[in-house]
N, C-alpha and C positions, 0 to 999 in steps of 0.2 A: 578592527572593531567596526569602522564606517564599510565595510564591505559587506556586510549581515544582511542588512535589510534589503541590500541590492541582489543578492544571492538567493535570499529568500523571493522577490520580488520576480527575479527571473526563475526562478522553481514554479510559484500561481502560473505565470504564463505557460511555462512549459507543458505544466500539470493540462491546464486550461485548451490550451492548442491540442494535445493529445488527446483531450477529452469532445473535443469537437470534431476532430478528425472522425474519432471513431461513432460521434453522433449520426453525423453524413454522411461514412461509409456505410453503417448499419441500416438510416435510411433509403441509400442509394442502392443495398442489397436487397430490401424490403419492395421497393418500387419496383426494380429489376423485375423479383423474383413475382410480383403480384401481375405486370404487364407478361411476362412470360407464362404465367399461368391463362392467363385469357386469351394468349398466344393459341396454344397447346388446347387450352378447349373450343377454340372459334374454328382452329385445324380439324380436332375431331368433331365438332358439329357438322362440319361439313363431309368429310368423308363420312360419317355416319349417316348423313342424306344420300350420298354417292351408296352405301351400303344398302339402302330402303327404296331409293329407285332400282339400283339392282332386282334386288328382293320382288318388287310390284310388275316390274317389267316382264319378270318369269311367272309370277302368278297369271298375268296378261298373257302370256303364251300359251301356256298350259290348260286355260280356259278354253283359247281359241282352238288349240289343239281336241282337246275332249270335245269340243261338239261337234267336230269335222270326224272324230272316230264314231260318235257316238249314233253320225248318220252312215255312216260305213262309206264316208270318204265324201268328194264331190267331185262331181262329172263337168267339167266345163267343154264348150267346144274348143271341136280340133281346126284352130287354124293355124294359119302362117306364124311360124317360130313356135307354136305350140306342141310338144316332142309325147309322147305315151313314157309312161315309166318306167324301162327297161326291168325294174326288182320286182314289178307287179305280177301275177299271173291272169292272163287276161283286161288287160286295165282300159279297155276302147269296148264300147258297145255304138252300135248303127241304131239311129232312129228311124221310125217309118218312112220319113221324109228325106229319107238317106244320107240324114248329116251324120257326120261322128262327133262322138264326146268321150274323150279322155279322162280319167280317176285323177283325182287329186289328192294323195292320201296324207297324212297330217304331217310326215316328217318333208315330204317333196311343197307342202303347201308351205309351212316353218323354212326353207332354202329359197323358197320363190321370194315371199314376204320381208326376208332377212336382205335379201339382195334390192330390194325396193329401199329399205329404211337407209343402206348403207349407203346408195347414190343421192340422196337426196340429205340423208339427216345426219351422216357421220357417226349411224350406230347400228349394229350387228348382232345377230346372234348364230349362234353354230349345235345345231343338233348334234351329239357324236356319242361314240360308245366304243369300247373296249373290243366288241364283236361286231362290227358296222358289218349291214349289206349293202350299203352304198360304199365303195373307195371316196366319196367327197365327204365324207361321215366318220374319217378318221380323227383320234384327237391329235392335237398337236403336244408338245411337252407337259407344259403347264396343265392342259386338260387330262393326259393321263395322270397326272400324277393328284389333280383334284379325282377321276374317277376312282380308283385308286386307293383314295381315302375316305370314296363314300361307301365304297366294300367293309371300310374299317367302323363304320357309325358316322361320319363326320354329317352333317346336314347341310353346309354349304363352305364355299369357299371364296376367296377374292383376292383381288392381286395387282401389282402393277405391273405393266410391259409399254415399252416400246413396239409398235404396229405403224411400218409406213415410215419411219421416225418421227412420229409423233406420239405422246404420250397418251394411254389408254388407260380408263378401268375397268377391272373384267368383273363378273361376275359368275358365279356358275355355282345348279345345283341340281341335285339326282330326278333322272324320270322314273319313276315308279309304274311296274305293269298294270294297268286294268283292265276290267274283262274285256273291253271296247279295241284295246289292242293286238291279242290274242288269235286276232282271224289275220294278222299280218306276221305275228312273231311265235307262234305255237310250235313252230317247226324247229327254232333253237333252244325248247324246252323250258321256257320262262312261264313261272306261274304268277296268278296276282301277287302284287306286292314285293317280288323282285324287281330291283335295282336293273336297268338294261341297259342305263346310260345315263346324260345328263344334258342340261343346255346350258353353254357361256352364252352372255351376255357382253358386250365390248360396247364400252361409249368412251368418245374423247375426253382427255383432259383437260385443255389448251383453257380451254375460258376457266376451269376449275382451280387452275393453277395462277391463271392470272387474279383469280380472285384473293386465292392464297398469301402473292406476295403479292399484292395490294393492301389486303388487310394486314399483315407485317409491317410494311413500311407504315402504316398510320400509327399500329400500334407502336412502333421503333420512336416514332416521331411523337405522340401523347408522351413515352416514356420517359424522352428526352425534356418535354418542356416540362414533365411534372417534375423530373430531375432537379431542373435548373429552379425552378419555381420554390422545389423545399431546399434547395442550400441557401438559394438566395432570402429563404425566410430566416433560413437557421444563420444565417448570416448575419443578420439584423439584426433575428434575437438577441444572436454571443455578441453581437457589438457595444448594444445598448446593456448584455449583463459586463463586459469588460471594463466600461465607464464606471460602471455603477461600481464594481469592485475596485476600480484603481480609486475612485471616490473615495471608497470607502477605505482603502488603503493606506491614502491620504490622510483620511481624519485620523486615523488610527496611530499612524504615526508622529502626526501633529497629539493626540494626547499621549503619545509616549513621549514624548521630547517635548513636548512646551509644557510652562507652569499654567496651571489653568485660568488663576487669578489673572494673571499679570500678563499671560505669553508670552515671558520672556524664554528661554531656555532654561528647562531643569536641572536638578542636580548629577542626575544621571548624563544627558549631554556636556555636564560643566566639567563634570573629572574624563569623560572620554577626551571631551576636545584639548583639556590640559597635557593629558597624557599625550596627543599625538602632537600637542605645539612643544611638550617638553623633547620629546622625540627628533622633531626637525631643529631644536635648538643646540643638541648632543651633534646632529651631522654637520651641520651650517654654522652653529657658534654665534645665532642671532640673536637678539637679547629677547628677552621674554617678561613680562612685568603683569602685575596683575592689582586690580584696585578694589579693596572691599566696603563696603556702604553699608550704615546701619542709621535706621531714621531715630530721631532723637525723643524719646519722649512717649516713645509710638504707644506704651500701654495707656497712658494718661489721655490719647487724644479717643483711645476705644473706650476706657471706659467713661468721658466724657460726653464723648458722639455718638455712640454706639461702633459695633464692628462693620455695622454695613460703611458707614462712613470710612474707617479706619481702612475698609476695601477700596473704596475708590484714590481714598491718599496713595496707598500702595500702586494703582494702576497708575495715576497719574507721574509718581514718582519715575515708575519703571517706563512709562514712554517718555520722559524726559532725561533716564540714560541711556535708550536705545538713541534718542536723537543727538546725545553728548558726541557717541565713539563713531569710530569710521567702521564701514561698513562689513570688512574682517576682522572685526574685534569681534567678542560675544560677549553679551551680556547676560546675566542669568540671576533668578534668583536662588539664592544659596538657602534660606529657610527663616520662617515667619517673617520680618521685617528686615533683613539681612540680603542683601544684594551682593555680587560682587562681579567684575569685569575682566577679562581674560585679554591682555594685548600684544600681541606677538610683535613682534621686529620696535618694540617700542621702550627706548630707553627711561632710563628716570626720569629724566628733567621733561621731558614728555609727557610722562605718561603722568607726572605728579603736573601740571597742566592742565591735561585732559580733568582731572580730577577738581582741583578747583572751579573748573568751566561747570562740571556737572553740579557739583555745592553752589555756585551763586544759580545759578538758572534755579537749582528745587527753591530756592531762598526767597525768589524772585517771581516764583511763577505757584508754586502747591500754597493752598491756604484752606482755613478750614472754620466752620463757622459763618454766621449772618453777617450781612456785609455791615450790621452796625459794631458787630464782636468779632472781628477776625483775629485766625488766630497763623501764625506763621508758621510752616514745617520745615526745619531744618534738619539735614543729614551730618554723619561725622564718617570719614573717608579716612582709612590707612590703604598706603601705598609702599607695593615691594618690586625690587626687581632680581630676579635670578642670578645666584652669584655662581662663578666657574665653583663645578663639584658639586653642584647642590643638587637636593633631589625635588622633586614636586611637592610630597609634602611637607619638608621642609621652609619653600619657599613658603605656603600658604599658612603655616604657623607663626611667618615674619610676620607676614600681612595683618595678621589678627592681632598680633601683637600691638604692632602700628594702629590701629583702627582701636584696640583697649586705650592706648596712651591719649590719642584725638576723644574721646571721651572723655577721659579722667582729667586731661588740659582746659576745659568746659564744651566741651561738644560746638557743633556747626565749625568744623576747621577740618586740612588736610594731613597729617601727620605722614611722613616719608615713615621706612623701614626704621628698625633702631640700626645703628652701626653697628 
């Protein structure tokens, strides 16, 4: 019976622990799952930049290209390291003054430019095509297989490689003929608006990446303290709610088991405890005695005083047999003015003792009335003690019996069991 509330007791926490667990895990997947999301979009912000400087940089070519076709190329002087175009037909003309100047035609000027960016800036591009007339104009894999797919509609492409061993992002998208072109590439049949090739684009990754897992690691590290931050709140929280419910647990149990009036123990805790002291007195063979109390008079003093009074006689009564018994005894009220006292290991001659101690103290100490009218309250006490073979309720029907006879004798007196 005494294992109920403790079982039950340990079920709230279990319940309770479980229920937190999963509070914190669900948070901790929520936070996860929201820093990983800004993850995932500060990634594609950025390669989506890395996508858009691609994008501008070939727009930026393509310009410079058209108006280098659109003057039908540029003449620069021929000097030292400076070569004629081999793919040209005629590409050198003599000035008056007998200098030479070399053609400079838009895909040779795009190879020039591209080799300047790449010594100095770490970025590249590569004219090429499917049909090159330059052999340096061949694509590489990745390039045929974006040329490839702009045969198929695709509008551009991008990609990651290692170049160098260092990490690159490429870009690349179709050149398209214009009439401006035409006086260099008519010969392989290409009308406006055919596809004749494309330009990659290649710029490093290395700060790209470092940016990458830099902003990782911060966001790893926000995650982690926002982490810590809501268990340690939700921590709190269930702390002060666990208090609050064992609080309240507490009181709960205190008005299931105490009399409200008096606080003694109820009747409901009166016959559990009897039953578990009848129990150990079956294994042990201890004596077991029990003492029952009824105040004398008690309706005459309510309808005199009134009940609010007749309540404090009661109170006072029952903390002056809580102060009677030892501290394993229980004391309990049995119902309206009726008391009775539960004493394990306590023989007769004891416990009919105890009992007298109790009747002079109430005798001595409860009164009722103005101090020029007092009025005395006396109790009447039978006393039993458990004989071999007997049962619990047996016992308690000695007791009453005893406690009718101390009344019918003139009440304020101890009466033992009858024999």
């Amino acid at each position: 019976m005494t294992a109920k509330p403790t079982k039950l007791a340990s079920a709230e926490s279990q319940s309770l622990r479980l229920f937190i667990i999963s509070i914190t895990l669900v948070a901790t997947i929520c936070i996860i799952s929201g820093f990983l999301g800004i993850s995932f979009y500060s990634r594609g912000l950025i390669r989506e930049e890395m996508l858009n400087s691609g994008r501008r940089n070939f727009t930026n070519i393509v310009l410079m290209r058209r108006w280098n076709a659109n003057h039908g190329g540029v003449y620069v002087l021929k000097g030292p390291g400076v070569e004629s175009n081999p793919y040209l037909e005629n590409p050198d003309i003599t000035a008056i003054d007998g200098k030479v100047y070399t053609m400079k035609n838009p895909a040779l000027m795009t190879r020039e430019i591209s080799e300047l960016f790449e010594k100095g800036q770490g970025f590249f591009f590569h004219i090429t095509s499917l049909k090159p007339l330059n052999p340096n104009n061949q694509p590489d894999e990745k390039e045929r297989d974006a040329l490839l797919s702009f045969e198929k509609g695709a509008a551009e492409a991008n990609w990651e490689e290692a170049i160098g061993g260092s990490p690159h992002y490429r870009y690349m998208a179709p050149l398209k003929v214009e009439e401006s072109c035409l006086s260099c590439h008519v010969k392989q049949g290409y009308r406006v608006g055919d596809i004749r090739g494309g330009i990659s684009i290649s710029f490093q990754m290395g700060e790209v990446q470092e940016m990458l897992h830099r902003n990782t690691m911060i966001i790893m590290g926000l995650a982690t303290l926002t982490i810590v931050l809501v268990i340690g709140f939700i921590g709190f929280f269930f702390r002060g709610l666990v208090r609050k419910l064992e609080d309240a647990r507490a009181a709960i149990n205190q008005m299931a088991s105490r009399d409200q009036l008096t606080d003694l123990a109820n009747r409901h805790v009166l016959f559990q405890r009897l039953h578990e002291e009848y129990a150990r007195h079956k294994r042990n063979n201890q004596p077991l005695s029990v003492v029952m109390i009824d105040v004398d008079h008690f309706k005459s003093v309510n309808d005199t005083y009134g009940h609010a009074t007749g309540d404090v006689v009661l109170r006072e009564i029952a903390r002056v047999i809580e102060e009677g018994v030892r501290k394993y005894d229980l004391a309990a009220r049995f119902g309206g003015e009726e008391f009775l006292v539960l004493m394990p290991n306590s023989d007769l001659v004891t416990t009919q003792h105890t009992a007298e101690r109790i009747r002079k103290n109430i005798e001595d100490r409860v009164r009722v009335g103005s101090l020029e009218d007092q009025r005395i309250v006396t109790v009447s006490l039978g006393v039993a003690c458990l004989r071999p073979g007997e049962d619990a309720e047996t016992l308690l029907h000695r007791v009453d019996a005893a406690l009718y006879r101390a009344k019918k004798d003139g009440r304020n007196r101890v009466v033992v069991e009858v024999p």
